[in-house]
N, C-alpha and C positions, 0 to 999 in steps of 0.2 A: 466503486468496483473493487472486489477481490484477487487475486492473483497470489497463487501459492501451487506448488506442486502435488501439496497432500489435500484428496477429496474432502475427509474430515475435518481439517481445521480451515479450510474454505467453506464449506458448513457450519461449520461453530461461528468463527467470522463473521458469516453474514448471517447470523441471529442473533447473536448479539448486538450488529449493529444494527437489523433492523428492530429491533427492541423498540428501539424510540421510534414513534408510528410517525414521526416527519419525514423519517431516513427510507428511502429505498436503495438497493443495491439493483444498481441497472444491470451488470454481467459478471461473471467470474471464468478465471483465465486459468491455466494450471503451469505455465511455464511463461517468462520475461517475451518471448516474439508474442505468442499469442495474446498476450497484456497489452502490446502495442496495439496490434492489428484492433483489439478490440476498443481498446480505448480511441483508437481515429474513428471509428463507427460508432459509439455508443456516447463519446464528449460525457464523462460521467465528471462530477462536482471535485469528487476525492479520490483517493487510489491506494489501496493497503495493498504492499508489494512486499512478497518473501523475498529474504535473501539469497537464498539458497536454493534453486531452482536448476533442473538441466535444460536443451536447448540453450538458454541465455538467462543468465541469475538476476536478483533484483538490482544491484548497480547498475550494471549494463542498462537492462533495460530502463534505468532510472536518468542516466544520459539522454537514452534517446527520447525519455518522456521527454523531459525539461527542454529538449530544444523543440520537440514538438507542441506542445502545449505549458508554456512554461508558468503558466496564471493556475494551470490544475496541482495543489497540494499532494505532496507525494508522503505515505509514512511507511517507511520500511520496516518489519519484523524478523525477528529473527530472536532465536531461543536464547543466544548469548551474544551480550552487547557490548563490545569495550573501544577504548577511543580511539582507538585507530580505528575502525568499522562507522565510528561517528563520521571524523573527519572526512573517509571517504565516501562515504554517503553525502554532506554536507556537499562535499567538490563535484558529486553526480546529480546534483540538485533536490536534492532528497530535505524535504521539508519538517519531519521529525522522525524520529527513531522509536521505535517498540518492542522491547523485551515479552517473549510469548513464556518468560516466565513472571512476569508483572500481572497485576488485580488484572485484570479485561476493564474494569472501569478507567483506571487508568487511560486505554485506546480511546474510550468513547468520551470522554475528556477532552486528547488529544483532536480527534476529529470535529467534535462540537466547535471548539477553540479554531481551527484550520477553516472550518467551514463559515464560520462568526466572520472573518478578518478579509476572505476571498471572492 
């Protein structure tokens, strides 16, 4: 599942991931409440979550993933990455971190790897 505020990079996202024809993306979310609500309906494998979202950003909503489904891999994006943004992503249950100025192979790396282990 996708979840980002911008239609276009929720697009791009989810074609790139579904690139690899194992992958489907079951829903995409454009703000952190609606990422919830969708993700208790939809139980999707993985979950690429912006950071930076109005309603409720990706941390937030990354709390509430983890205590709700805490087996579902969470990977947060966000354009600029630095360790304090780690850390608390890390403390929000947040499963790995993603720079949207990193290769995109990089992500689908990351997810194959999350997806292999879960």
């Amino acid at each position: 599942m996708v979840v980002d505020d911008n239609p276009a990079i929720r697009r791009s996202l989810r074609s790139i991931l579904e690139f690899n024809n194992d992958w489907v993306v079951c829903g995409e979310a454009a703000d952190g409440r609606d990422g919830i609500e969708k993700a208790r309906l939809l139980a999707p494998d993985l979950i690429v979550l912006d950071v930076s979202m109005p309603v409720m950003n990706g941390l937030e909503a990354a709390r509430i993933l983890h205590q709700i489904m805490p087996e579902v891999p969470v990977i947060l994006c966000s354009l600029h990455i630095d360790r304090l943004l780690e850390m608390e992503a890390r403390g929000a249950g947040v499963t790995a971190v993603f720079s949207k100025a990193e290769n995109m192979q990089t992500l689908i790396s990351k997810a194959r790897e999350l997806l292999q282990t879960a």
